[in-house]
Every structure is written in C-alpha cells, then in structure tokens.
Jmol script that loads the backbone (N, CA, C; Angstrom):
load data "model"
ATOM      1  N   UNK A   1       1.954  52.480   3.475  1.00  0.00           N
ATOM      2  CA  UNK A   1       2.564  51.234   3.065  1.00  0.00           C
ATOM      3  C   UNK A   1       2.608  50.239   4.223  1.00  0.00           C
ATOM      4  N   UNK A   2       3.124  50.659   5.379  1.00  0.00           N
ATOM      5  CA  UNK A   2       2.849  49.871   6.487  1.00  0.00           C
ATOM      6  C   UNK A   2       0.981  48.995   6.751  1.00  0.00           C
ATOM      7  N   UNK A   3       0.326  50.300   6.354  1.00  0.00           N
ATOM      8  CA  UNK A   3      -1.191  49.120   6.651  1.00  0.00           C
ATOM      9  C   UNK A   3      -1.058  47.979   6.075  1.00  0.00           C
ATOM     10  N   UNK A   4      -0.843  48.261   4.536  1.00  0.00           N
ATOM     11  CA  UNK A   4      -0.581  47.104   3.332  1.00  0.00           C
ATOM     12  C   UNK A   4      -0.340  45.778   3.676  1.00  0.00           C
ATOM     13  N   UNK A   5       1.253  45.804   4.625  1.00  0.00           N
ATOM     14  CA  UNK A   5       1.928  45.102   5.199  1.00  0.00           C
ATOM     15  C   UNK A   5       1.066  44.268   6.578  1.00  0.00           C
ATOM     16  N   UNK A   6       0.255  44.982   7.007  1.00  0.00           N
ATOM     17  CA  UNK A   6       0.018  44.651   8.673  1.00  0.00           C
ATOM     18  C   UNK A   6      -1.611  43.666   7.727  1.00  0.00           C
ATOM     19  N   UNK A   7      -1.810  44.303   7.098  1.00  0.00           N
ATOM     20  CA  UNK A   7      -2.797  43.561   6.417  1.00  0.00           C
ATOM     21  C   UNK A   7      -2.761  41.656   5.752  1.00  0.00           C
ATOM     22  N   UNK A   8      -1.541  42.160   4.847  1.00  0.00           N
ATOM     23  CA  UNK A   8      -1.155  40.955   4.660  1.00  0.00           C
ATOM     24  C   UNK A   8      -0.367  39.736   5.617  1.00  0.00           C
ATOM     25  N   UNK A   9      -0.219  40.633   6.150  1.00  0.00           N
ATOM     26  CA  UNK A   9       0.630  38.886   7.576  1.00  0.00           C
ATOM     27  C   UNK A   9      -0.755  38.833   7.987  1.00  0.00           C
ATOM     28  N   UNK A  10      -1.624  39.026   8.226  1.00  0.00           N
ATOM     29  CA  UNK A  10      -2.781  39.072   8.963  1.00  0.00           C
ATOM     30  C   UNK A  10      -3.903  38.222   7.751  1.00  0.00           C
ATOM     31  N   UNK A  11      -3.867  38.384   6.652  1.00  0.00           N
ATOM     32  CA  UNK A  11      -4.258  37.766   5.774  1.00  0.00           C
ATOM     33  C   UNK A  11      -3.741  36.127   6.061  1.00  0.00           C
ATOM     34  N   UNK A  12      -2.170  36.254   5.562  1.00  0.00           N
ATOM     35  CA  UNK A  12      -1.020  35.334   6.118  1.00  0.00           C
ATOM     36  C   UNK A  12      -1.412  34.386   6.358  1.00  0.00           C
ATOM     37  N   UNK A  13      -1.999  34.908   7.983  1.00  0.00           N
ATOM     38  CA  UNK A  13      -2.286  34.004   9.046  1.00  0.00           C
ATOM     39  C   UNK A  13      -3.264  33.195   9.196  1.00  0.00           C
ATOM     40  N   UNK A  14      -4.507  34.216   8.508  1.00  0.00           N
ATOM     41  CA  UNK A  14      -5.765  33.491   8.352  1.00  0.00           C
ATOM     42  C   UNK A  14      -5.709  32.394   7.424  1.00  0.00           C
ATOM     43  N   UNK A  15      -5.080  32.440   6.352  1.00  0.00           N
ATOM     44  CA  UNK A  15      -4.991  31.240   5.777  1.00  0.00           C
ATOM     45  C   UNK A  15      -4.144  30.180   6.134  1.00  0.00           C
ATOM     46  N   UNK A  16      -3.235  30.457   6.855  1.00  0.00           N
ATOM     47  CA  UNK A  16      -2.093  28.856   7.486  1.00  0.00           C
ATOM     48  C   UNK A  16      -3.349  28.414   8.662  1.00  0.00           C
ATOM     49  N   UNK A  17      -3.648  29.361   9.281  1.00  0.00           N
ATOM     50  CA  UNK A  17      -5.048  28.918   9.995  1.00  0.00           C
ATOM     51  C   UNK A  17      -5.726  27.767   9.418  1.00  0.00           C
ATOM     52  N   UNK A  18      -6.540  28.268   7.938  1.00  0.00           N
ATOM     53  CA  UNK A  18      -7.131  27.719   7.524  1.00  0.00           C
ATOM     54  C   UNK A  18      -6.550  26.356   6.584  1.00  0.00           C
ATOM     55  N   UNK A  19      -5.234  26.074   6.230  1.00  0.00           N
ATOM     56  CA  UNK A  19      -4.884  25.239   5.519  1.00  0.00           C
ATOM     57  C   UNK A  19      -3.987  24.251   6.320  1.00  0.00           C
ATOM     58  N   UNK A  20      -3.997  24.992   7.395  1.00  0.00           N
ATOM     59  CA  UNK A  20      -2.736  23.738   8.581  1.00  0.00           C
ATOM     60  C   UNK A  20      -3.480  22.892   9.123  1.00  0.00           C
ATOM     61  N   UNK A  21      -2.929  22.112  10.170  1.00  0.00           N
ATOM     62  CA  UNK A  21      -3.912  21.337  10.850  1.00  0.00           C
ATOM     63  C   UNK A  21      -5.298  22.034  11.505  1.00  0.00           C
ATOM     64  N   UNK A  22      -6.224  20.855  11.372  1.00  0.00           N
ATOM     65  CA  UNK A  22      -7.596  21.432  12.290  1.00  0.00           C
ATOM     66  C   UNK A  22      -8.132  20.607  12.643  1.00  0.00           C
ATOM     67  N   UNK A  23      -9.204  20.876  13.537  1.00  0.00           N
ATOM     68  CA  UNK A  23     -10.191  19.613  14.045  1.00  0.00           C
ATOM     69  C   UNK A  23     -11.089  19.376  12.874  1.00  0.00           C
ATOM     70  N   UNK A  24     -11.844  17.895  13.211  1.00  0.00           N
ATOM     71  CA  UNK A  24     -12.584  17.687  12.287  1.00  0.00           C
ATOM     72  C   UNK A  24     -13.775  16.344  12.673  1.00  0.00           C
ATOM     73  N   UNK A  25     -15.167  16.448  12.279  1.00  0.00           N
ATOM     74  CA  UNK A  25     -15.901  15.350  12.812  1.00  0.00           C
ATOM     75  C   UNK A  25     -16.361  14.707  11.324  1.00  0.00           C
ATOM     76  N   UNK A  26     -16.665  13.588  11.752  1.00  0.00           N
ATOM     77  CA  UNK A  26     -17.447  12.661  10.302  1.00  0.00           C
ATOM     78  C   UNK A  26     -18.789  12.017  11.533  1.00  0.00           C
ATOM     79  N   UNK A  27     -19.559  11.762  10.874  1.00  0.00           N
ATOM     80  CA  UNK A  27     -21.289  11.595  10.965  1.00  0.00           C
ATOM     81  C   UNK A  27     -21.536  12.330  12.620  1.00  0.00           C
ATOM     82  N   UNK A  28     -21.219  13.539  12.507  1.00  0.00           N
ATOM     83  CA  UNK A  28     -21.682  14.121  13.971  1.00  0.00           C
ATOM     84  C   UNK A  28     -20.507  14.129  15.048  1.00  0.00           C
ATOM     85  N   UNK A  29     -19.742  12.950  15.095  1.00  0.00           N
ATOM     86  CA  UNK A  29     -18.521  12.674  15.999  1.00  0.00           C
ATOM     87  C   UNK A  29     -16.949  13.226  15.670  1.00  0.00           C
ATOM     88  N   UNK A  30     -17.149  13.694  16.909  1.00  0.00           N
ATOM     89  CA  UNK A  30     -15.159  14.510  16.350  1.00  0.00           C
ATOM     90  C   UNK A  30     -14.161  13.259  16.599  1.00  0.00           C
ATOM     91  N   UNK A  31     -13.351  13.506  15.670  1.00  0.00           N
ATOM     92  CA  UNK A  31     -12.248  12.396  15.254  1.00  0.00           C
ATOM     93  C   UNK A  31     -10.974  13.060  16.355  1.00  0.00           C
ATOM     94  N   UNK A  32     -10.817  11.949  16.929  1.00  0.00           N
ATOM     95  CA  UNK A  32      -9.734  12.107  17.650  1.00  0.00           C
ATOM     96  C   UNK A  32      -8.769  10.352  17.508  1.00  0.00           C
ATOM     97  N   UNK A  33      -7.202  11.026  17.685  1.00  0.00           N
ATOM     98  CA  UNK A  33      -6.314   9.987  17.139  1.00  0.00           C
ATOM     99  C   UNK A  33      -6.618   8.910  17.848  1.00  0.00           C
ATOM    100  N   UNK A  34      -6.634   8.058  17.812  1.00  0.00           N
ATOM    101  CA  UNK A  34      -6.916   6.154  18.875  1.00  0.00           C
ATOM    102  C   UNK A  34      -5.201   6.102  19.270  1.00  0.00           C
ATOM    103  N   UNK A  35      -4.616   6.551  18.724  1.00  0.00           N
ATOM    104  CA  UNK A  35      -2.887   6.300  19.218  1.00  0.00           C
ATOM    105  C   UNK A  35      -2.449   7.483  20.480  1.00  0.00           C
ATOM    106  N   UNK A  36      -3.027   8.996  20.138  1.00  0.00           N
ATOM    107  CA  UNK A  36      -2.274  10.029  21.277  1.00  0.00           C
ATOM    108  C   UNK A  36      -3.351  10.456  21.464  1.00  0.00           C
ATOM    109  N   UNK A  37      -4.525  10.644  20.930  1.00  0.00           N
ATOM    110  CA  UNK A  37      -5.605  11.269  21.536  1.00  0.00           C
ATOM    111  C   UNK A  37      -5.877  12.805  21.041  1.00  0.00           C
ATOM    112  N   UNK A  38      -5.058  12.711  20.293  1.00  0.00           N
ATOM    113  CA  UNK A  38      -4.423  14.481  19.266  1.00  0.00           C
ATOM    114  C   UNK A  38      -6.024  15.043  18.984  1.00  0.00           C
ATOM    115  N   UNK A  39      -6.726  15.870  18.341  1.00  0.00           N
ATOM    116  CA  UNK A  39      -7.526  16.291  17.799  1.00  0.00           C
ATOM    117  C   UNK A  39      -6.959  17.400  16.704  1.00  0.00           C
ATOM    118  N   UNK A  40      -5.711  17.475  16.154  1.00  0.00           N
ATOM    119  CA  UNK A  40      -5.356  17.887  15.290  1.00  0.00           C
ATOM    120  C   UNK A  40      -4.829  17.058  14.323  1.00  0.00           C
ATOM    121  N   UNK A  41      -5.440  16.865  13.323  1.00  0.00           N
ATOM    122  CA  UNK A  41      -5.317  16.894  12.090  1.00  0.00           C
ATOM    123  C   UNK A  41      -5.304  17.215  10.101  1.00  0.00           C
ATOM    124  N   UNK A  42      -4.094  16.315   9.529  1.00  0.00           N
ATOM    125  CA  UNK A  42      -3.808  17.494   8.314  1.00  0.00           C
ATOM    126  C   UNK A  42      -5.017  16.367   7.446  1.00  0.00           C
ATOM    127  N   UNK A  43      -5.257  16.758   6.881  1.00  0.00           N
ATOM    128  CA  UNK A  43      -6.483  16.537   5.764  1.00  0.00           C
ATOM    129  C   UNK A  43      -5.505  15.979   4.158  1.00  0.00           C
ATOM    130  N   UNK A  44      -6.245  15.412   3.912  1.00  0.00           N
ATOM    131  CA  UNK A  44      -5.522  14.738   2.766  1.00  0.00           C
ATOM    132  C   UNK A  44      -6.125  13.396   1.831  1.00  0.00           C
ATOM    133  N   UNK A  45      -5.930  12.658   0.727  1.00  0.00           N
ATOM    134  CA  UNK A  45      -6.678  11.868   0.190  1.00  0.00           C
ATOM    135  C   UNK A  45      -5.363  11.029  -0.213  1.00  0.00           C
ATOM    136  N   UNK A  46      -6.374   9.761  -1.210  1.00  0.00           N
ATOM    137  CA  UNK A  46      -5.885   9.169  -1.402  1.00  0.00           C
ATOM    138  C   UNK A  46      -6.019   7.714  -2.547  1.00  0.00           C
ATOM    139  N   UNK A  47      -5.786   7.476  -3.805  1.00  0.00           N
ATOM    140  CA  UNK A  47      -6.844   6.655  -4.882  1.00  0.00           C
ATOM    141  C   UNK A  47      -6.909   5.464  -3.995  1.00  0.00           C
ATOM    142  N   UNK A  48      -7.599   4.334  -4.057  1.00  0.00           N
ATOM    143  CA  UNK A  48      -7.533   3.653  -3.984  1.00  0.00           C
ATOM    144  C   UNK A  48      -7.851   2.537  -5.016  1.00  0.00           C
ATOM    145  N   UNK A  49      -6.426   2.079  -5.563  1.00  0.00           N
ATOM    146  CA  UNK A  49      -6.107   1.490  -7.167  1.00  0.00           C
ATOM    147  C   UNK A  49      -6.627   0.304  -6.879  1.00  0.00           C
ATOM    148  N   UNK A  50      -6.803  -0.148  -7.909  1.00  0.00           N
ATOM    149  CA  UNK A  50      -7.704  -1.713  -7.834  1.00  0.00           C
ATOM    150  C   UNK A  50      -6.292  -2.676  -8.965  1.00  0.00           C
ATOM    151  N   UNK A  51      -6.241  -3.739  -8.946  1.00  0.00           N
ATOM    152  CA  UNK A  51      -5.368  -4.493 -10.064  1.00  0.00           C
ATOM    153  C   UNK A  51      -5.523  -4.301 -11.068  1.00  0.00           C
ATOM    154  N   UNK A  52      -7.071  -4.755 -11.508  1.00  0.00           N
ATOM    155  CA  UNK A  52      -8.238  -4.666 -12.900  1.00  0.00           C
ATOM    156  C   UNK A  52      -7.839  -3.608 -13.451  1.00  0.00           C
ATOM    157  N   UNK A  53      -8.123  -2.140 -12.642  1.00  0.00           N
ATOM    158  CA  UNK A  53      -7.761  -1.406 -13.321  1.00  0.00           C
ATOM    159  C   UNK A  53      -6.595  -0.886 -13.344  1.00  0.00           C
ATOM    160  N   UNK A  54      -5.981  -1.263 -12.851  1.00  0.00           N
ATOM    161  CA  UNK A  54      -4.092  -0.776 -13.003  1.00  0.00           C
ATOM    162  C   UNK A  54      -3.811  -1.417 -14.257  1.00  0.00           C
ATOM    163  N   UNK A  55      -4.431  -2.824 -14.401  1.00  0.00           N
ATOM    164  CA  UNK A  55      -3.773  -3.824 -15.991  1.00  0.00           C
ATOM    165  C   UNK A  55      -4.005  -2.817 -16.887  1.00  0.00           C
ATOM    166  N   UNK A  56      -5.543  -2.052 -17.103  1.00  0.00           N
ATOM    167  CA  UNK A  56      -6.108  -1.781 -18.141  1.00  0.00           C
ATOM    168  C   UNK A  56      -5.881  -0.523 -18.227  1.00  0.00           C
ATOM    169  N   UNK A  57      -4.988  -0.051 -17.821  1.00  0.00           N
ATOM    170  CA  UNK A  57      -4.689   1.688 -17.950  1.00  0.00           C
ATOM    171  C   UNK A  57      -5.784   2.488 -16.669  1.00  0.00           C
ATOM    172  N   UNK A  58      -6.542   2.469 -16.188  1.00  0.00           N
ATOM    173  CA  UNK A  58      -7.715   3.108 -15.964  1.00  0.00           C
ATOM    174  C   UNK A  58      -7.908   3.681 -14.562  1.00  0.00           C
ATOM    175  N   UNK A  59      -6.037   3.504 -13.776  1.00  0.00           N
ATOM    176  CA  UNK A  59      -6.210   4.073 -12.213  1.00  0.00           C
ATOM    177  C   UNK A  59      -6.811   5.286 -11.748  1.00  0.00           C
ATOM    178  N   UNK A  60      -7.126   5.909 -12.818  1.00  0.00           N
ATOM    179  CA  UNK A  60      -7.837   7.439 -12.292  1.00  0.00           C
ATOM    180  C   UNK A  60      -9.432   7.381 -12.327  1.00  0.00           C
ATOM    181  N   UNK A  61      -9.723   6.250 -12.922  1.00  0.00           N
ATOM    182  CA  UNK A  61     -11.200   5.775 -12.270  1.00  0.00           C
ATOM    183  C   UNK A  61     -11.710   5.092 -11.048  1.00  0.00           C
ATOM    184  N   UNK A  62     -10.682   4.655 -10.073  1.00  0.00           N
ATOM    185  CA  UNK A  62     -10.724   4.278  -9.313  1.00  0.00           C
ATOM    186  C   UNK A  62     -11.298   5.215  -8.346  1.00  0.00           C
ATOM    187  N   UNK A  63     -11.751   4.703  -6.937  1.00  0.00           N
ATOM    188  CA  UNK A  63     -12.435   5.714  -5.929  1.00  0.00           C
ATOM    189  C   UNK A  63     -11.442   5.818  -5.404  1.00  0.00           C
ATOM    190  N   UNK A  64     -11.700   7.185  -4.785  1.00  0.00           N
ATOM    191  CA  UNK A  64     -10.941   7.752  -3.501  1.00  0.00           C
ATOM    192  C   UNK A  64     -11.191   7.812  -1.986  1.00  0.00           C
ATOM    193  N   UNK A  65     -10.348   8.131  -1.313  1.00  0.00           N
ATOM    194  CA  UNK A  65     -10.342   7.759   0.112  1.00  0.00           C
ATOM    195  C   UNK A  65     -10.100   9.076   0.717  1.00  0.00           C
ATOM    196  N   UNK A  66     -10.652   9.619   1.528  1.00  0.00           N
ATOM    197  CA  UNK A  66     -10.156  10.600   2.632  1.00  0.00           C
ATOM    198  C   UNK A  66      -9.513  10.188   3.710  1.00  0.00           C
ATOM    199  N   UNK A  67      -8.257  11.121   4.105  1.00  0.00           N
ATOM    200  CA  UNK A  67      -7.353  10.839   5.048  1.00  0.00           C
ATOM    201  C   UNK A  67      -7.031  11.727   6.034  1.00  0.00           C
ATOM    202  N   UNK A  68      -7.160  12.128   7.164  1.00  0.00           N
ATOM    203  CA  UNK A  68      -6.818  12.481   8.206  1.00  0.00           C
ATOM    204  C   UNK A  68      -5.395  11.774   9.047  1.00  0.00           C
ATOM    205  N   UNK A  69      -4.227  12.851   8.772  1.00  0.00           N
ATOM    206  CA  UNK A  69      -2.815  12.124   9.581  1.00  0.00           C
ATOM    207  C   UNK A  69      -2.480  13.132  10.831  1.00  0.00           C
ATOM    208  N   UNK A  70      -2.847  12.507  11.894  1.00  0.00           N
ATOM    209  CA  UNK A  70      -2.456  13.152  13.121  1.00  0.00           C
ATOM    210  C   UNK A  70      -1.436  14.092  13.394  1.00  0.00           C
ATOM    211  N   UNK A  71      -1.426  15.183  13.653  1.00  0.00           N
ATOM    212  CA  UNK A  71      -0.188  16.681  13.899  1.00  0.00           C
ATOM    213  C   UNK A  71       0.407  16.280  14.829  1.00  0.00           C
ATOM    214  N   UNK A  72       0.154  14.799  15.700  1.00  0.00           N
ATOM    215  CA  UNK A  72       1.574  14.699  16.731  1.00  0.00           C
ATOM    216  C   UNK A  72       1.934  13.573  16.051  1.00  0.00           C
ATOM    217  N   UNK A  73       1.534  12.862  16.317  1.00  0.00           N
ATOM    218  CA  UNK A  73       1.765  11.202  16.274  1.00  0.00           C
ATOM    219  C   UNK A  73       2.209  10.545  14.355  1.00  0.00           C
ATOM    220  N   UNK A  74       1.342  11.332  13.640  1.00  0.00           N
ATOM    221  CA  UNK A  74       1.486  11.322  12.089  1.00  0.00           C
ATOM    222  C   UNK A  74       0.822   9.487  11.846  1.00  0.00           C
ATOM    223  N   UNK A  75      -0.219   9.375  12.691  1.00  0.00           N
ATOM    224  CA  UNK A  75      -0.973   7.910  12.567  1.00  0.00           C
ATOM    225  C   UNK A  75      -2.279   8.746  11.302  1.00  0.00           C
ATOM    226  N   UNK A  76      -2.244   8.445  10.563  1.00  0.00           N
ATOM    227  CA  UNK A  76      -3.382   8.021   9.584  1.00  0.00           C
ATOM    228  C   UNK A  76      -4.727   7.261   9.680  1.00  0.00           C
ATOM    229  N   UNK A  77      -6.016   8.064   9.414  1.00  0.00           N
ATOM    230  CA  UNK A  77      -7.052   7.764   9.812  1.00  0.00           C
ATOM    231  C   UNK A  77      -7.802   7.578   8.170  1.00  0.00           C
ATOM    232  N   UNK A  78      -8.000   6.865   7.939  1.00  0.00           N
ATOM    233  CA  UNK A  78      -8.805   6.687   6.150  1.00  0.00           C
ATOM    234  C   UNK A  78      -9.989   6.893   6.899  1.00  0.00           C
ATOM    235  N   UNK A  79     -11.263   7.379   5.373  1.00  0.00           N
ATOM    236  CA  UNK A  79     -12.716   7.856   5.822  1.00  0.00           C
ATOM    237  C   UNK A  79     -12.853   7.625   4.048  1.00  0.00           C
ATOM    238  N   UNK A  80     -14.312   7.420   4.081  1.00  0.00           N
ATOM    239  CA  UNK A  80     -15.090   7.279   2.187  1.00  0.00           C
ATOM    240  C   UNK A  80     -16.031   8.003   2.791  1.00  0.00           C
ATOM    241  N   UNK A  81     -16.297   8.982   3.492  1.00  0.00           N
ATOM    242  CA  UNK A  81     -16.902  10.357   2.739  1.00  0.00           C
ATOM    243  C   UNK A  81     -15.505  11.574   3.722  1.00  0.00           C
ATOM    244  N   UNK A  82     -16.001  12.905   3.255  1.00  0.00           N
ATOM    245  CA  UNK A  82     -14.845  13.823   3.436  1.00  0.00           C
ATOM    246  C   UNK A  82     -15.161  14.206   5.248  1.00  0.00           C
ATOM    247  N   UNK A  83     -14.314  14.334   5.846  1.00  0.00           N
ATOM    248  CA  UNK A  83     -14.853  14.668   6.947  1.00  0.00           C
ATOM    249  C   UNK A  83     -14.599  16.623   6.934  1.00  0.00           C
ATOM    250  N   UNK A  84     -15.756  16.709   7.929  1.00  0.00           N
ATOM    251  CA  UNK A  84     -16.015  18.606   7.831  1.00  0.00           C
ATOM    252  C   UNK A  84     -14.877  18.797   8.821  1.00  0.00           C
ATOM    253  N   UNK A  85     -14.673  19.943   8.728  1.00  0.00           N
ATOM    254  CA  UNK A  85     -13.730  20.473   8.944  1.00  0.00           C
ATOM    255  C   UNK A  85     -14.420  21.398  10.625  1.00  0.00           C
ATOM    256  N   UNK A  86     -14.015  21.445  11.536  1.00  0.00           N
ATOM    257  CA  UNK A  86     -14.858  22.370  12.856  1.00  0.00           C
ATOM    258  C   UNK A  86     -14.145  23.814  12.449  1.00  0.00           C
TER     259      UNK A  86
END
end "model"
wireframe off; spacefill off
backbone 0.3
color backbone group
C-alpha cells in the first residue's frame, strides 16, 4: 500500500509540474516578462468580443487571444497564436 502512495505524490507532482507555471517561446524566441524579467509563466486565454457581435448574440464567435501572466510580477502578455510550452 505504501508503493501506491509513493507513486501517486510522485504522479502528484508531475502534473503541478506540468500545469503550474512554465517557460515558454512564440516564433523561436523565449518570452520573458518586459516588467521583472521572470521567465515563468501561467498560460491562459482570452475572447476577444467585438460590439457587432455582442448586439447580435454571437460572442462565442469571436477570436481568441492567448495569454501568458507572469509568476512574479502577474503583468500579462497577449499572443494570436498559442505559445509552446519549453
């Protein structure tokens, strides 16, 4: 029962690993904050609603935005394609 256990925090981990902050580059270049210089960041999106279609019911046709918010500073970086993940 103990492996079970030593298994799963270890599982755990690999995934807060994988779902917490991380580095990340868009067209070849690693993104680092312009405010602290951080290279950690949380990943995240965002619609970007138009009027037109807010009148007409239709905000979920709108495009989206990728967002990168800095793990010190919490400055926000927008991107229109996804940036990879290192």
């Amino acid at each position: 029962m103990a492996d079970f256990f030593d298994r799963l925090k270890a599982g755990l981990a690999g995934a807060a690993e994988a779902f917490g902050p991380g580095r990340y580059q868009v067209e070849g270049r690693r993104v680092t904050c312009p405010h602290c210089g951080s290279e950690e960041f949380a990943e995240g999106s965002a619609q970007l609603n138009t009027a037109g279609m807010t009148f007409i019911g239709l905000d979920w046709a709108n495009r989206s935005a990728y967002t990168l918010m800095c793990a010190r500073c919490s400055r926000i970086e927008w991107f229109g394609q996804a940036p990879d993940r290192l």
